[in-house]
C-alpha positions in Angstrom: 6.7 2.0 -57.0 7.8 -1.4 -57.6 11.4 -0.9 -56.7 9.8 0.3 -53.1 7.9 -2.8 -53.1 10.6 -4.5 -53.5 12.8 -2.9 -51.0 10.1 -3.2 -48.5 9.4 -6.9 -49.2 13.8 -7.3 -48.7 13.5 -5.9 -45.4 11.6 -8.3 -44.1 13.2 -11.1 -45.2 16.3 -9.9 -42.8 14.7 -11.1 -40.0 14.4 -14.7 -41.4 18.3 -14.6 -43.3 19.9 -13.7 -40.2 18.1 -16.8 -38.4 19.0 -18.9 -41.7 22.8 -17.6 -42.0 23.0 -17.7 -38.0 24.9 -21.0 -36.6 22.7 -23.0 -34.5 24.0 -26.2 -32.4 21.1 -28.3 -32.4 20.2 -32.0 -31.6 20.0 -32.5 -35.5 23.6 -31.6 -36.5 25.2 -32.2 -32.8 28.2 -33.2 -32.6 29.8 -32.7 -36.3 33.4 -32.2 -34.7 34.7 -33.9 -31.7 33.8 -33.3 -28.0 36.3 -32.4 -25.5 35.6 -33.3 -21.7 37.1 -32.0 -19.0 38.3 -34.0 -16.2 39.4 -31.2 -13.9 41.5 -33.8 -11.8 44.7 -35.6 -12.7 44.8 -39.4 -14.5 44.0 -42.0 -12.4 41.3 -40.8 -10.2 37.5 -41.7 -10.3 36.5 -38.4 -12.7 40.0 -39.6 -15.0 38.6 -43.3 -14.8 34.9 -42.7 -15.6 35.2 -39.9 -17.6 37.5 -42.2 -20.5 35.1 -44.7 -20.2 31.9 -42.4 -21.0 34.1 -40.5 -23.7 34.8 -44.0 -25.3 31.1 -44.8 -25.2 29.8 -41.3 -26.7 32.2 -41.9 -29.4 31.2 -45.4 -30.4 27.7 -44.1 -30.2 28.4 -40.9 -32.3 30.7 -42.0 -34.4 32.4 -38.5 -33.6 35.2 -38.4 -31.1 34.9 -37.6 -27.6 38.2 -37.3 -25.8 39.3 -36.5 -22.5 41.4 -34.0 -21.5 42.9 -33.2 -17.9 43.3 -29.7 -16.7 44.0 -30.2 -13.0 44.6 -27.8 -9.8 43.0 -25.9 -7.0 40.7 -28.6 -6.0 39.3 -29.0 -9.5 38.9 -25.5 -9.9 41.2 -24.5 -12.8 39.3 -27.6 -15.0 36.3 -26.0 -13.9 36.7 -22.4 -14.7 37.9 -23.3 -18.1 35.2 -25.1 -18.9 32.9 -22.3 -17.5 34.3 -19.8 -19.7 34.0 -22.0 -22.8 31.5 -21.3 -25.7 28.5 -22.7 -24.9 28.2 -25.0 -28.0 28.6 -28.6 -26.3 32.0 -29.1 -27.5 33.6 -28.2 -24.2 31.8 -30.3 -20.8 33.0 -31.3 -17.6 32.8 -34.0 -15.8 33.4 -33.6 -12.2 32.9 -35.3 -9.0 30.6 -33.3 -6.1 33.5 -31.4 -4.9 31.8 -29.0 -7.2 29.8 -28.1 -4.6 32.1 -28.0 -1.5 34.4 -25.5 -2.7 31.9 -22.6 -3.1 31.5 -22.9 0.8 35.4 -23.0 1.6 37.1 -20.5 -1.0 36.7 -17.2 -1.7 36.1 -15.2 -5.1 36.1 -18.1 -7.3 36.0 -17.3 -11.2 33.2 -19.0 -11.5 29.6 -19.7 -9.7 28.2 -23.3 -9.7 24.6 -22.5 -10.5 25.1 -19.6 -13.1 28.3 -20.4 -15.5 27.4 -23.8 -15.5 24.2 -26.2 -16.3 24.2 -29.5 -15.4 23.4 -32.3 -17.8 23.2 -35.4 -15.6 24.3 -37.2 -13.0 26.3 -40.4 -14.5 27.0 -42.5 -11.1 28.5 -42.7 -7.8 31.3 -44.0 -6.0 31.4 -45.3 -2.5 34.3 -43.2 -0.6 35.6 -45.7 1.9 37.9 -46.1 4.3 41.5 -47.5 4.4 44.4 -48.0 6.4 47.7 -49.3 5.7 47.8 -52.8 6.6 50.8 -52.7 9.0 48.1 -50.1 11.3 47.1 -52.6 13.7 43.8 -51.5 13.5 40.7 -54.0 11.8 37.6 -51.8 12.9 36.3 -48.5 13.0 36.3 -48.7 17.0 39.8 -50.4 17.4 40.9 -47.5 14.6 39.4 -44.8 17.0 40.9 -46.3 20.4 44.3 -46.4 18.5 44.1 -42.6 17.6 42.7 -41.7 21.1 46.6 -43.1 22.1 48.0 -41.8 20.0 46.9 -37.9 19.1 48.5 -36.2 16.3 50.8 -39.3 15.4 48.2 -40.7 12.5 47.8 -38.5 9.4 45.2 -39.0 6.4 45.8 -38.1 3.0 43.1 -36.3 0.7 43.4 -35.2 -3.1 43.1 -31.5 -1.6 42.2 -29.1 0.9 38.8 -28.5 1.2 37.8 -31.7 -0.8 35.1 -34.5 0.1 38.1 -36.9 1.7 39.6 -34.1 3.6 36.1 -33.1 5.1 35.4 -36.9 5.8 38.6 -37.1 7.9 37.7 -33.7 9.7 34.1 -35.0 10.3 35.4 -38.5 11.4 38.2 -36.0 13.9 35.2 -33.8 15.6 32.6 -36.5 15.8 34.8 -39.4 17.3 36.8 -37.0 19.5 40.3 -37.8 17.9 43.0 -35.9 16.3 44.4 -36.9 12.8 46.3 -35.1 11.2 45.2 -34.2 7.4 48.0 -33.8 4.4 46.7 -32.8 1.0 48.3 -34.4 -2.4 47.5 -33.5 -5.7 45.5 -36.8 -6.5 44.6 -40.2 -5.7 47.4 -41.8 -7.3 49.7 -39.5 -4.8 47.8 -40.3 -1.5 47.9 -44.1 -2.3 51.4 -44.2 -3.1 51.9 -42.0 0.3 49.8 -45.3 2.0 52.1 -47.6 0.7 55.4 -45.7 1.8 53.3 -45.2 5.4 53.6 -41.5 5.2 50.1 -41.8 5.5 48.4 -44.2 7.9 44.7 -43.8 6.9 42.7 -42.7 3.3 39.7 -41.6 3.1 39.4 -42.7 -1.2 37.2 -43.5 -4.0 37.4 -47.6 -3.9 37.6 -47.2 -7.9 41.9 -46.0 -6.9 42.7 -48.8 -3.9 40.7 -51.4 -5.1 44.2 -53.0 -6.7 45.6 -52.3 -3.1 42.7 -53.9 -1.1 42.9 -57.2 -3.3 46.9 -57.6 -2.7 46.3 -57.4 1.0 48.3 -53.4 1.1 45.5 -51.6 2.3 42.8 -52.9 4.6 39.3 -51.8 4.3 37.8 -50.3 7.7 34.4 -48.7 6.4 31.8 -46.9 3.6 31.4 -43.5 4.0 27.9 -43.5 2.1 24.6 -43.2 4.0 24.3 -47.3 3.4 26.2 -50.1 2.5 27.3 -49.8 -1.1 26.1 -52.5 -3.5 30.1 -53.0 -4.8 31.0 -53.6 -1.0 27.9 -55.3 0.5 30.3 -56.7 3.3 31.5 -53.3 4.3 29.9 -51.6 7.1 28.9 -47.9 7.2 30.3 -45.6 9.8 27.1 -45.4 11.1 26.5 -49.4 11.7 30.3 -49.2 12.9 29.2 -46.8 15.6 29.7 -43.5 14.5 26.7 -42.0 13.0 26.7 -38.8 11.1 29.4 -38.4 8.9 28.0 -39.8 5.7 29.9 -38.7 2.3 28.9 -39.9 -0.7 30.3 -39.1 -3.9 28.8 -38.8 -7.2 29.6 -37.9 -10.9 27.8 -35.8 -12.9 28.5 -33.5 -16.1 28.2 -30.3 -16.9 28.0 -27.8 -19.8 28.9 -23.9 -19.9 25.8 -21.7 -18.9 24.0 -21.0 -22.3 24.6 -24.1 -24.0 21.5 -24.7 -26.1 18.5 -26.8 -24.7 18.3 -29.1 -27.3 21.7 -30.0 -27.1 21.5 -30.7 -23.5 18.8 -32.8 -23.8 20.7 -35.0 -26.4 23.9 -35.1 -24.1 21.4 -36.6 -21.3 19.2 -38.8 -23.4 22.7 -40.5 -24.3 24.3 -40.7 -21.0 21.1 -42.5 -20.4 21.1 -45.0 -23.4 25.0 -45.7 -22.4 24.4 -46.7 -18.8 21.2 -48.6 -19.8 22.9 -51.0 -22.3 23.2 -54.4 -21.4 26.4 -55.3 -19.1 27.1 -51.8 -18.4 26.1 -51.6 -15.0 28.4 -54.5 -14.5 31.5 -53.0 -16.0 31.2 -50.2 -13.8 30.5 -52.7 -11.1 33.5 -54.1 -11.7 35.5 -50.9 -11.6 33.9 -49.3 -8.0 31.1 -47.6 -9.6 27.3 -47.4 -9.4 24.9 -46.6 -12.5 22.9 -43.1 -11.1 21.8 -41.5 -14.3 19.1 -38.0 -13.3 17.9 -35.6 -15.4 19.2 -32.1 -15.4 16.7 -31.0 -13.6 17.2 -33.5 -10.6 21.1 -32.8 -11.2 20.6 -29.6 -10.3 18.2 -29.9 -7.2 21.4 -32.1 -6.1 23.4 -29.6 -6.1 20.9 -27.1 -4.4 20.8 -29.5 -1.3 24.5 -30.4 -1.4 25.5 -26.7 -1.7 23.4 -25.9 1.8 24.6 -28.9 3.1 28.5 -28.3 2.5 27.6 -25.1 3.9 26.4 -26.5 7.4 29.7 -29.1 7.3 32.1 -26.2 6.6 30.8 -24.0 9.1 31.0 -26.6 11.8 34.5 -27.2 11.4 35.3 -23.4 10.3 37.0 -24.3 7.3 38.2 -21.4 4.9 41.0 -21.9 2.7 
């Protein structure tokens, strides 16, 4: 009798040493090993550039290394995928720029889907995507840029980091809305369409200010526009399309990271709460000031109703200019 009470009494304890022997990621013991983050684009542009300087602030916060590592192709796709096929234990994230939500729209059978193999964990800031030409285009304004294409059809080109990304959509929606025709030529990154501006392959970029502000300052590139819905605090001298008479073809881009679906609760609630003590701390709005960025910190929640609207949104835009890659 009392070596079935005692069997009884070990079988119920398994429920409770499975739980106690089971390995659980939570706030208390996160991170114990160094994070990896993904920048799913190549060094140099604005997810390479803000991504370093978040992973150098988690890891001074921490004490545990963050460090960034750069698995680029397919429109940020490949960085992407891997990520979303990582365990879900917060040792993997992404940080990615809204492309994220444009290539659903313009590719078909991706490995992965935005809202279910991923979860966001913030927004982190944006980036006003302006608009540049090479200074020998004798072009100083938005109007003087369209009546020079409008002469010239099919002899401009502008450069994007990709098919299907947010500068080659800017240049398509600039094309329909103004009546012109540029011609778009995809590079492989930022660094690769700016050095294609200063060769004058290229003739106009539509870029992250973060990769040509060097450019602007040593009078290479000449700035002609913002493509954000208004004039960007970094660039309060810079007109919008919209004030520079072409209305409707606002792109803004923003930062955010992400986690693999799955990836415990309480760890993503850390991960935000920090992103949100780093881009609080005194003089850090001003050093990404200084570097073309703007402090946007959201909650996951908001991150993902973001990318709910920007999904349906990319969706009208693609469809309008029948893009499919």
């Amino acid at each position: 009798m009392r070596l079935l009470c005692l069997a009884k009494a070990i079988i119920a304890l398994i429920p409770v040493l499975t739980v106690l022997h089971t390995p659980v990621v939570s706030a208390q013991s996160y991170p114990d090993r160094p994070v990896r983050l993904i920048a799913a684009f190549p060094p140099g542009g604005g997810a390479d550039i803000l991504g370093r300087i978040m992973a150098q602030k988690f890891s001074e916060m921490w004490g545990v290394s963050m460090f960034v590592e750069n698995k680029t192709g397919a429109s940020g796709n490949i960085g992407t995928d891997f990520v979303a096929k990582s365990e879900p234990n917060g040792y993997t994230l992404l940080v990615s720029p809204n492309g994220l939500t444009i290539n659903p729209n313009v590719m078909k059978d991706l490995p992965f889907d935005v809202t279910k193999d991923l979860v966001p964990i913030g927004m982190v800031a944006t980036s006003p995507l302006v608009l540049v030409v090479k200074s020998t285009v004798p072009v100083k304004t938005l109007a003087e840029m369209i009546a020079y294409a409008k002469a010239a059809p099919g002899q401009l080109n502008f450069g994007s980091t990709g098919a299907g990304t947010s500068q080659h959509l800017a240049g398509e929606l600039i094309n329909l809305t103004a009546g012109i025709k540029t011609v778009h030529v995809p590079y492989r990154s930022g660094a690769a369409v700016n050095q294609a501006l200063l060769t004058g392959d290229l003739q106009i970029g539509y870029v992250s200010y973060t990769s040509v502000e060097a450019f602007v300052k040593d009078g290479r590139f000449r700035l002609i526009a913002t493509l954000g819905g208004s004039r960007d605090p970094t660039l309060p001298d810079l007109p919008t399309l919209a004030e520079a008479g072409l209305p409707g073809c606002e792109v803004d881009i923003w930062y955010a990271m992400f986690a693999p679906a799955k990836t415990p609760a309480p760890v993503i609630r850390q991960l935000n709460g920090d992103i949100r003590k780093i881009l609080d701390a005194p003089g850090m709005k001003e050093f990404l000031a200084q570097r073309g960025f703007n402090t946007a910190y959201s909650t996951p929640e908001a991150m993902a109703e973001v990318i709910r609207k920007d999904l349906a949104r990319w969706k009208q835009v693609t469809e309008r200019i029948n893009l499919k890659l």
